[in-house]
PAZAPA-720111 format. One record per atom (N, C-alpha, C, O): residue number from 1; atom name; x, y, z. Coordinates in Angstrom, 1 decimal, always signed. Each point is the difference from the previous one (the first is absolute). Example, Ala and Ser with C-alpha at 12.3 -4.5 7.8 and 13.67 -1.06 7.14 Angstrom:
2
<r resi="1" name="N" u="+13.2" v="-5.7" w="+7.8"/>
<r resi="1" name="CA" u="-0.9" v="+1.2" w="+0.0"/>
<r resi="1" name="C" u="+0.9" v="+1.2" w="+0.0"/>
<r resi="1" name="O" u="+1.0" v="+0.0" w="+0.7"/>
<r resi="2" name="N" u="-1.4" v="+1.1" w="-1.4"/>
<r resi="2" name="CA" u="+0.9" v="+1.1" w="+0.0"/>
<r resi="2" name="C" u="-0.8" v="+1.1" w="+0.8"/>
<r resi="2" name="O" u="+0.5" v="+1.1" w="+0.1"/>
***
This chain:
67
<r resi="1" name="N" u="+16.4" v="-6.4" w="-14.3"/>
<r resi="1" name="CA" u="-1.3" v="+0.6" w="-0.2"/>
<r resi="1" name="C" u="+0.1" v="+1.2" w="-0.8"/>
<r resi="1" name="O" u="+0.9" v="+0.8" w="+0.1"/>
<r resi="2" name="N" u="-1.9" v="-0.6" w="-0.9"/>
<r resi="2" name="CA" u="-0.1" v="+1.5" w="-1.0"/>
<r resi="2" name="C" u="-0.5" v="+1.1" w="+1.1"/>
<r resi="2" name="O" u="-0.8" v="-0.2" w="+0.9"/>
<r resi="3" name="N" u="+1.6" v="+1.7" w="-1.2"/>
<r resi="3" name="CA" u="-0.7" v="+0.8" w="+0.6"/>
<r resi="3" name="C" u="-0.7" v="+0.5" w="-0.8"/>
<r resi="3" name="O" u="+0.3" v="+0.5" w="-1.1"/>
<r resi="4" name="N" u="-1.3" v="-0.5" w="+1.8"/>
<r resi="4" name="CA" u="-1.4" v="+0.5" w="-0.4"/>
<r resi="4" name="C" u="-0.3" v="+1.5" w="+0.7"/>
<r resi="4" name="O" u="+0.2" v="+0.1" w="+1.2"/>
<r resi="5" name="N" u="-0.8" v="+1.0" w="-2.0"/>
<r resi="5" name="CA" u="-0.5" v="+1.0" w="+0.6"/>
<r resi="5" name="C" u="-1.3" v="-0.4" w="+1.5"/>
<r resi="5" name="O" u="-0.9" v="-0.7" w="+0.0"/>
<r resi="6" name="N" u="+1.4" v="+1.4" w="+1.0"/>
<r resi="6" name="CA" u="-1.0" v="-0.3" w="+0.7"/>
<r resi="6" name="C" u="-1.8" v="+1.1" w="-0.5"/>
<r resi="6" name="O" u="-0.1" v="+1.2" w="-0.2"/>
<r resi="7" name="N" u="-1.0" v="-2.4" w="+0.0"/>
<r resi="7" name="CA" u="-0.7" v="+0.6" w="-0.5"/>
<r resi="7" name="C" u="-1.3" v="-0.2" w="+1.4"/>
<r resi="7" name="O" u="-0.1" v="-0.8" w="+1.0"/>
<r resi="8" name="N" u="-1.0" v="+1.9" w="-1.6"/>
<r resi="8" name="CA" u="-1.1" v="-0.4" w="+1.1"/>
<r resi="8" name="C" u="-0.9" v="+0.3" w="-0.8"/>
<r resi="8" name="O" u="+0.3" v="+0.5" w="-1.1"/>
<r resi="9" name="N" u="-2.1" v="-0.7" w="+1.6"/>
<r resi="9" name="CA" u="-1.0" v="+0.0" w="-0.4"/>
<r resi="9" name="C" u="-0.4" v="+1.2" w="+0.2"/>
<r resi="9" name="O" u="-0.1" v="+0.5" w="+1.1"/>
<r resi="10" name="N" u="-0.3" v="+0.3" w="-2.7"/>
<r resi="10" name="CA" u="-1.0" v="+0.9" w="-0.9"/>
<r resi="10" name="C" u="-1.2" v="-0.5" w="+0.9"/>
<r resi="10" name="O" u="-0.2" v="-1.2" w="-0.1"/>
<r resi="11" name="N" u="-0.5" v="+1.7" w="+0.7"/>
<r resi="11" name="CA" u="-1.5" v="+0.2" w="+0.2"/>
<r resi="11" name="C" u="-0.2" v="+1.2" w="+0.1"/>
<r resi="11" name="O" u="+0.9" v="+0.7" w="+0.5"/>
<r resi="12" name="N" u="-2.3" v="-0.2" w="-0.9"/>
<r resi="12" name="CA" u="-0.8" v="+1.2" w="-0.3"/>
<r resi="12" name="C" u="+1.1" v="+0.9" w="+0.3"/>
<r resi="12" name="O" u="-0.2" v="+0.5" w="+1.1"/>
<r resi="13" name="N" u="+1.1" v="-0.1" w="-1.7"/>
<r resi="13" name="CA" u="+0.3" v="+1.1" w="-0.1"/>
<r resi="13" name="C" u="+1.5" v="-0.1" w="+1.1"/>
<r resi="13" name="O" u="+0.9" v="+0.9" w="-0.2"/>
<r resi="14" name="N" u="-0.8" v="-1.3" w="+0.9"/>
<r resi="14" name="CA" u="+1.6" v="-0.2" w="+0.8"/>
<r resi="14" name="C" u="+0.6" v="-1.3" w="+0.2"/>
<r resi="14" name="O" u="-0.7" v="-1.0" w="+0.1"/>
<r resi="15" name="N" u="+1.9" v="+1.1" w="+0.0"/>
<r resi="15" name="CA" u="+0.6" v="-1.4" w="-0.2"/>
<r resi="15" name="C" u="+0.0" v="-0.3" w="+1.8"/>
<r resi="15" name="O" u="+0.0" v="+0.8" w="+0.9"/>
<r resi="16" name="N" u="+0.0" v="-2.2" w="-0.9"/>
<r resi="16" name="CA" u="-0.4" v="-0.8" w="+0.9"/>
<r resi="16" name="C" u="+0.8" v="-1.5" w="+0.3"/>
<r resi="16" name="O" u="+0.1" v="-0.9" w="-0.8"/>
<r resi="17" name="N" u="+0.7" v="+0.7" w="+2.6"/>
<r resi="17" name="CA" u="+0.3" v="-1.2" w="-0.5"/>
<r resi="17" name="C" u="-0.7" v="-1.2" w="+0.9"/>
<r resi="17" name="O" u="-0.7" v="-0.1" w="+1.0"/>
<r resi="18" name="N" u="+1.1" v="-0.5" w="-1.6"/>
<r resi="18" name="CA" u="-1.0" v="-1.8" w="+0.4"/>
<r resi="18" name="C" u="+0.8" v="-0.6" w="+1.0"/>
<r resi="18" name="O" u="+0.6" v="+0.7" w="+0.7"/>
<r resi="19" name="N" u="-0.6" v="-1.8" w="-0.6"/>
<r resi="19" name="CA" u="+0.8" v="-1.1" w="+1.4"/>
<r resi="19" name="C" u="+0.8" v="-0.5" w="-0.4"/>
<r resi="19" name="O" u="-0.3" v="-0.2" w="-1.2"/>
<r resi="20" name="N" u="+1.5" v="-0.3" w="+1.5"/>
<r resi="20" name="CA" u="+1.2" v="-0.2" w="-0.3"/>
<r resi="20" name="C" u="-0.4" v="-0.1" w="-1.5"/>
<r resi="20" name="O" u="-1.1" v="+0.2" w="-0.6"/>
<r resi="21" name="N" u="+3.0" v="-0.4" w="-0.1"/>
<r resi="21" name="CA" u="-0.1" v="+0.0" w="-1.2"/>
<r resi="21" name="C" u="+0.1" v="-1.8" w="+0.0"/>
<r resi="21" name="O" u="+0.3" v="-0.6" w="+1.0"/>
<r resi="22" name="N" u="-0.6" v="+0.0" w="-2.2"/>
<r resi="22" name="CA" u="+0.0" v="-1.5" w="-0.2"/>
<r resi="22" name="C" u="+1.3" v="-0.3" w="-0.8"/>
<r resi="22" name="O" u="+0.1" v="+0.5" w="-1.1"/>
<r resi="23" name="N" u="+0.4" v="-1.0" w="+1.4"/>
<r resi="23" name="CA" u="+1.6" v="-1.0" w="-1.1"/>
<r resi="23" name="C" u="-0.6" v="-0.7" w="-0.9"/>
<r resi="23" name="O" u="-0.8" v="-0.9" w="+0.3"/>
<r resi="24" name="N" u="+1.3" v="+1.2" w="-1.6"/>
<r resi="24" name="CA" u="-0.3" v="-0.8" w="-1.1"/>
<r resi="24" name="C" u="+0.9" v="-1.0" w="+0.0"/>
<r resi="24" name="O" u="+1.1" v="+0.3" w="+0.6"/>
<r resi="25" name="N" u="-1.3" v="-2.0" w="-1.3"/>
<r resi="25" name="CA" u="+1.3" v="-0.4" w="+0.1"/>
<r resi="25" name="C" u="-0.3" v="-0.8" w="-1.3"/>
<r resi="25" name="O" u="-1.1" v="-0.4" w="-0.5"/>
<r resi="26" name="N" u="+2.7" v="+0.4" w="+0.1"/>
<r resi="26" name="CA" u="+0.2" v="-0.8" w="-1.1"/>
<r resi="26" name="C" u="+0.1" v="-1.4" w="+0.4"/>
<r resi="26" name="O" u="+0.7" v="-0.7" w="+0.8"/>
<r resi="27" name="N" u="-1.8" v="+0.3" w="-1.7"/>
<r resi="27" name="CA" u="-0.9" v="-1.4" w="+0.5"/>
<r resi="27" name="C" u="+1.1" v="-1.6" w="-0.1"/>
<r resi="27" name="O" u="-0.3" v="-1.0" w="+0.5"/>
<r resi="28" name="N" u="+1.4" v="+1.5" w="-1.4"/>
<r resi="28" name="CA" u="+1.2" v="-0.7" w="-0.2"/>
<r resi="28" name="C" u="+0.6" v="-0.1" w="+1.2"/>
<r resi="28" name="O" u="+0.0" v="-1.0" w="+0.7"/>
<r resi="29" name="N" u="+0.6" v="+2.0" w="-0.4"/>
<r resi="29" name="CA" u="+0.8" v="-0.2" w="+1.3"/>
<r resi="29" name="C" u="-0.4" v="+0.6" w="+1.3"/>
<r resi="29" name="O" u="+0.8" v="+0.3" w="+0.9"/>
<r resi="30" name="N" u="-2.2" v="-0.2" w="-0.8"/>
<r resi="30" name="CA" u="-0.8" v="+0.9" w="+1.1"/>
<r resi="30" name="C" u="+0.7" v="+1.4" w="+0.5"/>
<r resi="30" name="O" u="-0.3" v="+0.5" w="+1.1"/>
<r resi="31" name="N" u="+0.8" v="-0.2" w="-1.8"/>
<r resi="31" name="CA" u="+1.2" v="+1.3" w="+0.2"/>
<r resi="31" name="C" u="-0.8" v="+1.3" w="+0.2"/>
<r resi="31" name="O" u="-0.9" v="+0.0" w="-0.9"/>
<r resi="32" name="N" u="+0.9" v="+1.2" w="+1.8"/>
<r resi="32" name="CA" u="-0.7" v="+0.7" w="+0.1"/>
<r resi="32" name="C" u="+0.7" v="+0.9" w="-1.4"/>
<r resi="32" name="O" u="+1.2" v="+0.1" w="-0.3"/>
<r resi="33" name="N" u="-2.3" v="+0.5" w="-0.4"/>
<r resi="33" name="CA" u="+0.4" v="+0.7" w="-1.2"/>
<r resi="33" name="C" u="-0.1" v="+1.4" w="-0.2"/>
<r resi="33" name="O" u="+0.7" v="+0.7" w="-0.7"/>
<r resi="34" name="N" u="-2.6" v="-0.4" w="+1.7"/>
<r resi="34" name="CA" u="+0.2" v="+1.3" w="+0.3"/>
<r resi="34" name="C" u="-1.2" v="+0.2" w="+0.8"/>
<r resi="34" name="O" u="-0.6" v="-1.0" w="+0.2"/>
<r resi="35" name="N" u="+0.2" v="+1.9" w="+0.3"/>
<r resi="35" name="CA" u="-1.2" v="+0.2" w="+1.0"/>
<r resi="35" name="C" u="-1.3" v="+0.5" w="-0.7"/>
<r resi="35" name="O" u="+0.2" v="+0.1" w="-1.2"/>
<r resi="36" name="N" u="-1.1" v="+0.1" w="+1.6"/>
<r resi="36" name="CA" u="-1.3" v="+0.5" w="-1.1"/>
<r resi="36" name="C" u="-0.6" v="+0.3" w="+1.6"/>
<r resi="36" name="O" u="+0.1" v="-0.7" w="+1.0"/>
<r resi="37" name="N" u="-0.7" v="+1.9" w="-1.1"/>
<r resi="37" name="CA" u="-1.1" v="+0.6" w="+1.0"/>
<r resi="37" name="C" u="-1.1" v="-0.4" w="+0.0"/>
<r resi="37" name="O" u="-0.7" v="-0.1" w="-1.0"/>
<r resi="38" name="N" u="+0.3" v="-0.3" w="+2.4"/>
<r resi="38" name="CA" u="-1.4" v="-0.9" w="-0.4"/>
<r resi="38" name="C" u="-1.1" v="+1.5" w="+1.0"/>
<r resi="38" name="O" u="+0.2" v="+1.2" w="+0.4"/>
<r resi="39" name="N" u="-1.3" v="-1.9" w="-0.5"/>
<r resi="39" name="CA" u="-1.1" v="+0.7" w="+0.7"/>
<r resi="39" name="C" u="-1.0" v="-0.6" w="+0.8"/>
<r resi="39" name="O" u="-0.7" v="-0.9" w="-0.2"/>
<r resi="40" name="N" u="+0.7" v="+1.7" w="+1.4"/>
<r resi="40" name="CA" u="-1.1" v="-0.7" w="+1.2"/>
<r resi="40" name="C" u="-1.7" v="-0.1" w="-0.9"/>
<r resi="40" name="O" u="+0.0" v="+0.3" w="-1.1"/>
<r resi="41" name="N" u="-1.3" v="-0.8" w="+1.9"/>
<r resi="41" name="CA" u="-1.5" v="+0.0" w="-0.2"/>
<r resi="41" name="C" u="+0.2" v="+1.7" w="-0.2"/>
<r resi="41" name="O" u="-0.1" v="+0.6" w="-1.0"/>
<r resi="42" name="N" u="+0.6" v="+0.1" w="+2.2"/>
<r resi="42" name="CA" u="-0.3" v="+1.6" w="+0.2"/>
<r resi="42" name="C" u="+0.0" v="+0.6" w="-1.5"/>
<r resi="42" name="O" u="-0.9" v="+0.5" w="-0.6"/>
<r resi="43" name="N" u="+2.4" v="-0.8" w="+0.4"/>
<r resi="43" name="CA" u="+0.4" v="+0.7" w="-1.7"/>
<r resi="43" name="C" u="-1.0" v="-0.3" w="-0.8"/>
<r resi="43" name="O" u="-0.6" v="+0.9" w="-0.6"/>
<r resi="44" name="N" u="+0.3" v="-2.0" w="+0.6"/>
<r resi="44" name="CA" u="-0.6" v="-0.6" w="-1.3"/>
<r resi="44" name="C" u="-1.2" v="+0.4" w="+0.1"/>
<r resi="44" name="O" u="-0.7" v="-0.2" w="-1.1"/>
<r resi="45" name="N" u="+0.1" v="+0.6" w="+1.9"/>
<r resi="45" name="CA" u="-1.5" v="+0.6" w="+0.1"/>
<r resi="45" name="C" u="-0.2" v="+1.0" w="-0.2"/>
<r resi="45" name="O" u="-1.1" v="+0.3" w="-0.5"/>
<r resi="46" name="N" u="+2.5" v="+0.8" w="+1.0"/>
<r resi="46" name="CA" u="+0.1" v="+1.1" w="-0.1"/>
<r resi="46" name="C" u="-0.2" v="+0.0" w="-1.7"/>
<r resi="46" name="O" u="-1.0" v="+0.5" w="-0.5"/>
<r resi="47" name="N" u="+2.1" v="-1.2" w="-0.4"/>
<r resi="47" name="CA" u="+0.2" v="+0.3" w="-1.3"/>
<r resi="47" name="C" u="-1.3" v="-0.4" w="-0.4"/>
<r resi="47" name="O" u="-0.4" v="+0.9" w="-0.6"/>
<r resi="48" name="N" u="-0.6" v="-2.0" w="+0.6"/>
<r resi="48" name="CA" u="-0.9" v="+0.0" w="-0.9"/>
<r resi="48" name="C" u="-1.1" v="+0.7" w="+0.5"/>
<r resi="48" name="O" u="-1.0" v="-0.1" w="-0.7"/>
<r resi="49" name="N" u="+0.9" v="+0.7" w="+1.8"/>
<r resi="49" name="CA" u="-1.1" v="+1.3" w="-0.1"/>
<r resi="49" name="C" u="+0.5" v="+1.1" w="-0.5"/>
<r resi="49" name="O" u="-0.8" v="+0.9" w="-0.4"/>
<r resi="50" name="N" u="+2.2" v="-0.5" w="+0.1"/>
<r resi="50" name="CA" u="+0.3" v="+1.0" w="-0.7"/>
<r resi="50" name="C" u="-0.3" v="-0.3" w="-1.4"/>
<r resi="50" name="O" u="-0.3" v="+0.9" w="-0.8"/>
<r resi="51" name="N" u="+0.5" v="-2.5" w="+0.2"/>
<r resi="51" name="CA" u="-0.1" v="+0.2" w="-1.2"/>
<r resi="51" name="C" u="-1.5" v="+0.0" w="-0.2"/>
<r resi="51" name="O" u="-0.4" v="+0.7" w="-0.9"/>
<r resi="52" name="N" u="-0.2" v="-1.3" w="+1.5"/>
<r resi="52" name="CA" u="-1.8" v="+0.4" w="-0.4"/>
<r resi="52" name="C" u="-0.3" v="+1.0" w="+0.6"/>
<r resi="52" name="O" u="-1.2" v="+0.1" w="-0.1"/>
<r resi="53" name="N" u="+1.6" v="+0.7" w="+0.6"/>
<r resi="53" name="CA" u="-0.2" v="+1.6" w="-0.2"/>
<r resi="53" name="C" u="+0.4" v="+0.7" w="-1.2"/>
<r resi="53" name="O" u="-0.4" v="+1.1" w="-0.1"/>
<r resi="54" name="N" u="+1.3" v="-1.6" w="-0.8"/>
<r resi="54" name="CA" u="+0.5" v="+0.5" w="-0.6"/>
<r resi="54" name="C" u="-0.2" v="-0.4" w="-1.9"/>
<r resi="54" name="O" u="+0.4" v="+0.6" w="-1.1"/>
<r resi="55" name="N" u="-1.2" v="-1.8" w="+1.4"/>
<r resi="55" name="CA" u="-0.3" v="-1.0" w="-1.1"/>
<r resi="55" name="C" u="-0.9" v="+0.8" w="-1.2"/>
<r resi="55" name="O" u="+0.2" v="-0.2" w="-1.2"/>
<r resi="56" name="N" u="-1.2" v="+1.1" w="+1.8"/>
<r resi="56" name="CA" u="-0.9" v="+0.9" w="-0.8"/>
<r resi="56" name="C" u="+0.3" v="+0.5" w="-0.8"/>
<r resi="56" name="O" u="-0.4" v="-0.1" w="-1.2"/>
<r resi="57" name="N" u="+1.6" v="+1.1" w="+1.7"/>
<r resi="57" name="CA" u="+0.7" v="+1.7" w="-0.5"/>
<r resi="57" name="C" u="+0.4" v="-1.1" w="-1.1"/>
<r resi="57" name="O" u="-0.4" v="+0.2" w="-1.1"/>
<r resi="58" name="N" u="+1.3" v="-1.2" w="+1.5"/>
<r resi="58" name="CA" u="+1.4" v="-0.5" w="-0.9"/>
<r resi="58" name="C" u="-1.3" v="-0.9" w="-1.1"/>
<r resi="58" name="O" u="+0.0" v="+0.2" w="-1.2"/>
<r resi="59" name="N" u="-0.3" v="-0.6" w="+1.5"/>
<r resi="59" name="CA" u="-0.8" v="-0.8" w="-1.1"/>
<r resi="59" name="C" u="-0.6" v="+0.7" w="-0.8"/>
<r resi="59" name="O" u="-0.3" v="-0.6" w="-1.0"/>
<r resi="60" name="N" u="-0.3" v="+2.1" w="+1.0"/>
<r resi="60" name="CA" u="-0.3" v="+1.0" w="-0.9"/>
<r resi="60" name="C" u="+0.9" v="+1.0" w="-0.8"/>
<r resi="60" name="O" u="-0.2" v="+0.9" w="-0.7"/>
<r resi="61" name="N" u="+1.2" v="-1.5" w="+1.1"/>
<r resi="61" name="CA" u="+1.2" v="+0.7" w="-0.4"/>
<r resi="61" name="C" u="+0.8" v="-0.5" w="-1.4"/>
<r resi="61" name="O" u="+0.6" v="-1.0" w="+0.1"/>
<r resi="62" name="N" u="-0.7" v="+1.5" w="-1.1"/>
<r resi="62" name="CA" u="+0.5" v="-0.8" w="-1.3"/>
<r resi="62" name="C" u="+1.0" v="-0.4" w="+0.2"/>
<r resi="62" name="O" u="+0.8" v="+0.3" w="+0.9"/>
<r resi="63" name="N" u="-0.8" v="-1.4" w="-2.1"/>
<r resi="63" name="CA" u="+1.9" v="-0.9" w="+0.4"/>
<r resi="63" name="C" u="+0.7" v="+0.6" w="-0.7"/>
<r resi="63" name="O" u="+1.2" v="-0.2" w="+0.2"/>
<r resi="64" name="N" u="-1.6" v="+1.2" w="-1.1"/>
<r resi="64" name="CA" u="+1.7" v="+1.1" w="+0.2"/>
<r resi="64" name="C" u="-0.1" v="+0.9" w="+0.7"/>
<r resi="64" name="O" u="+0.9" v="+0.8" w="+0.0"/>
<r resi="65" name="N" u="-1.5" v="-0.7" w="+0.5"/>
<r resi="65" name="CA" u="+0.3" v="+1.1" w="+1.7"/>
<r resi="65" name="C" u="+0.8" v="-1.1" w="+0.9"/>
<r resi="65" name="O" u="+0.9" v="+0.6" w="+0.7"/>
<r resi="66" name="N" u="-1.1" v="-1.8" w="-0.5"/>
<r resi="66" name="CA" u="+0.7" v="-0.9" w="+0.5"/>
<r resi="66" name="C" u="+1.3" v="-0.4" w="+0.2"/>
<r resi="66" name="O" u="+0.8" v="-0.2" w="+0.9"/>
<r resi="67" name="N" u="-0.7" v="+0.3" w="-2.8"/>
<r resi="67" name="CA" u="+1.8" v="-0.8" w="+0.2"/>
<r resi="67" name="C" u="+0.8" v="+1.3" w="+0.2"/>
<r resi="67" name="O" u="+1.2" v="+0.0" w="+0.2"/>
***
């Protein structure tokens, strides 16, 4: 299996983690390859009221203030 940085979930402003991590597998030999952080209903609700709170400011905001 690759090691992978353990990562977690960016919402509004602090990092966050979800319910177990999920095994990817290589579809060839079902081999676990590496884990990926998944997210409960909670997270995911949390993140898209943060992002539509946030959708305004960012959408008035030029795309070179962006990249």
């Amino acid at each position: 299996m690759v090691e992978i940085p353990k990562v977690s979930h960016y919402v509004d402003g602090t990092w966050r983690t979800g319910t177990p991590a999920v095994d990817v597998l290589n579809p060839a030999t079902e081999e676990s390859i590496a884990k990926i952080p998944s997210a409960d209903e909670e997270l995911v609700e949390d993140a898209l009221e943060a992002a539509q709170a946030a959708q305004a400011e960012w959408g008035a905001t030029p795309g070179v203030a962006r990249a």
